[in-house]
N, C-alpha and C positions, 0 to 999 in steps of 0.2 A: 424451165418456164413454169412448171407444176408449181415449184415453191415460191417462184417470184409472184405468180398468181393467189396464190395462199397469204405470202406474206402482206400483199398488198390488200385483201379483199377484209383479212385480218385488223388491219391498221384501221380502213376506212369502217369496218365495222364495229372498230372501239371508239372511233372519232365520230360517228356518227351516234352513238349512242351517247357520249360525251355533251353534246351538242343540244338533246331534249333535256337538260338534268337542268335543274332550275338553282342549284346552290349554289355555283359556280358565278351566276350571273348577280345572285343578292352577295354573293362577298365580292363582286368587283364592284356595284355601288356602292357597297358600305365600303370600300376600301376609301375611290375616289370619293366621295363626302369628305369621309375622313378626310384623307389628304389634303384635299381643296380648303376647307375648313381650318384644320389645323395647320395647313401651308399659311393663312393668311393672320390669324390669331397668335399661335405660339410662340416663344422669345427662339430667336436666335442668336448664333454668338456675333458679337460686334465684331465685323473684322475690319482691318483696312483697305479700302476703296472698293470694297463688295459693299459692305453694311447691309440695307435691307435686300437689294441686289439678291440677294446670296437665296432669297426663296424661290428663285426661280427654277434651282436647282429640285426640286421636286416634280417639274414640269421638264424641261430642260431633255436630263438625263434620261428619266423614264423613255420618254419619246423614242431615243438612241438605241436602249435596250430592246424596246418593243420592234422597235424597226429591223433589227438583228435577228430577235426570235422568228417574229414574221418571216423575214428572205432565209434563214435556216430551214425552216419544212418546208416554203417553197422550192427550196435548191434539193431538199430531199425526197421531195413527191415531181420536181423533173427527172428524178434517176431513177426512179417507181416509175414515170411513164414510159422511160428509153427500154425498162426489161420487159417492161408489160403490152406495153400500147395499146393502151385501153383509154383513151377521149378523158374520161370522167377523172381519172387522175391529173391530166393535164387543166382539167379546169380547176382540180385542188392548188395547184403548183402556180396557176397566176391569178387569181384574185387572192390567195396569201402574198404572192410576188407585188399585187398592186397596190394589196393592202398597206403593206412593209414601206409600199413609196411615198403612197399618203405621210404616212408619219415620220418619215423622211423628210415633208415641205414641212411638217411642223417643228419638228427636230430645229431645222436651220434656222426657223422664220422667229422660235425663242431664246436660238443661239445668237443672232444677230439681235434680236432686240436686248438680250441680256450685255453684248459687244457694246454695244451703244451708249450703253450708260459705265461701263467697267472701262474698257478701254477706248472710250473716246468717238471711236465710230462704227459703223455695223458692218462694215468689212475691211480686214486690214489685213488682207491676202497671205493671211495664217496659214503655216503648213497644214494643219487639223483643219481649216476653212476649204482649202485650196483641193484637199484630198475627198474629203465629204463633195464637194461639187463636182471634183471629177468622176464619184460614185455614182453620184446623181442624174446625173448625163449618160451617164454606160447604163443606168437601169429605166432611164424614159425611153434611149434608144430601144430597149424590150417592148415597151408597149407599142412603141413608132411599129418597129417589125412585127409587129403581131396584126395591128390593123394595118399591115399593106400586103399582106396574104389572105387569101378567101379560102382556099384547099385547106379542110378542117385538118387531116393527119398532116399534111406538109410543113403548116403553121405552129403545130403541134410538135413536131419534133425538131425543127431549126429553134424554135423558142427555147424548147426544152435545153439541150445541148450551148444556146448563148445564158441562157441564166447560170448555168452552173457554171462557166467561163466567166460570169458577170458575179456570180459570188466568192468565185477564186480569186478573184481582181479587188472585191472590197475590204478584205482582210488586210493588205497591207498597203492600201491608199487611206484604210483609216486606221490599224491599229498600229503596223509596224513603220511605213517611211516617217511620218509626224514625229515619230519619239526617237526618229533617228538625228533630227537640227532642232534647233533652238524654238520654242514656241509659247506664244502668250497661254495658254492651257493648264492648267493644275497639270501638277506630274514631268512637263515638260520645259526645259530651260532654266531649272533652278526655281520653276515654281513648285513649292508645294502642293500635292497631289489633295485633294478632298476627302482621301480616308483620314489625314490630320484633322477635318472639321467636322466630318457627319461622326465625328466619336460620341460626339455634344449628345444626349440621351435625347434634348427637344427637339433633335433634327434626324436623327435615327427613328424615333416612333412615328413620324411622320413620314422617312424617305421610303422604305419600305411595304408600307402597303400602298404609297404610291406605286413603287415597280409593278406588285401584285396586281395593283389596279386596271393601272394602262395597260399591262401585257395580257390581261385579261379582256379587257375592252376592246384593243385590237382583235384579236381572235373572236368574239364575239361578231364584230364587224365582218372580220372573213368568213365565218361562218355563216353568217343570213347573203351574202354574198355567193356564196356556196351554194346554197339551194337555192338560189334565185336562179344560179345558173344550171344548173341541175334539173330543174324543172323543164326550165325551155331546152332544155337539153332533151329529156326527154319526149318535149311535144314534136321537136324538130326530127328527131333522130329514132325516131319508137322501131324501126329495125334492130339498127343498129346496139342499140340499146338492149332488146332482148337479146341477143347474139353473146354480147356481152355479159349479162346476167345469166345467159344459160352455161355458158363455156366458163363464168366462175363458182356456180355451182356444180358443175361436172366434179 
């Protein structure tokens, strides 16, 4: 428990200093500018029945990646609370978890509108559609569970223990059964995968600090969500609280 307390007070103490640093924050604006900017100006390659379609992919994708990284530390700061059980970790693990879901509604809301114009309508119960919403659903059921428990460690640790079950379940509802049948998606069913298109150097200079940007903005996000909660964490909890800062500086 000695190094699980170490290793945790460690982490939070590089992320929290992480977190005051201001450079971090002018290269995700300057990323997104970019991107936004250059998403909308730059040539693309003409394809067939994407055409201009195809900038969406700057938007799109990022979203998906960020949404991933997001539920990644959140599913790694539930397994930080399960050793430690220390509150302040469990508030790391879901506002990254809710964060993650936000960008989950936008994921979908510009995979569907990009659906709509490419293939005809905004849902056509795609196995990639089909799986993503099944994700979707197991990860609101998180928040549902979370506001129908009051007992701060009870809620705390049933939470903790269903996200990592809930991010062992997104891995192959989005990455592995989709690419296992036929699907309208790059990559699957004999479509060409999108590493053939973003080779184009005008859509690589811009996809890129797109990723940089969003996955940075998300965290950003979780971050002032962090010490929001943190705070009334502390007004609510001021025992508690020191107990815990005393027994992690022991």
């Amino acid at each position: 428990m000695a190094g699980d307390s170490s290793m945790s007070k460690g982490l939070q103490g590089f992320i929290d200093s992480q977190m005051r640093l201001w450079w971090w924050k002018v290269l995700c604006v300057a990323c997104l500018a970019f991107a936004t900017i250059g998403g909308m100006l730059l040539p693309v390659p003409r394809l067939n029945i994407l055409n201009e379609t195809i900038r969406n992919l700057y938007y799109h994708v990022p979203m998906w990646i960020t949404m991933m990284m997001l539920y990644m530390a959140g599913f790694a700061y539930s397994i930080i609370y399960l050793r430690t059980g220390k509150l302040k970790d469990d508030i790391f693990a879901y506002q990254l978890t809710a964060t993650g879901i936000a960008f989950s509604v936008f994921g979908m809301i510009t995979g569907m509108e990009w659906a709509k114009y490419t293939w005809g309508e905004a849902w056509s119960n795609d196995p990639k559609q089909l799986g993503t919403a099944l994700s979707m659903l197991i990860y609101f059921a998180y928040l549902v569970l979370r506001n129908g428990m009051k007992d701060e460690e009870k809620r705390a640790k049933i939470s903790a223990v269903y996200n990592i079950f809930a991010f062992a379940l997104l891995i192959p509802l989005i990455w592995i059964l989709p690419r296992m049948v036929d699907s309208l998606h790059p990559g699957n069913g004999g479509n060409p995968a999108f590493k053939s298109y973003d080779r184009d150097f005008s859509m690589t200079i811009v996809l890129y600090p797109a990723f940089i940007g969003w996955i940075l903005m998300g965290f950003w996000i979780a971050s002032i969500c962090i010490r929001t909660n943190m705070v009334r964490y502390k007004q609510e909890n001021r025992y508690q609280y020191d107990i815990e800062k005393n027994s992690a500086n022991a």
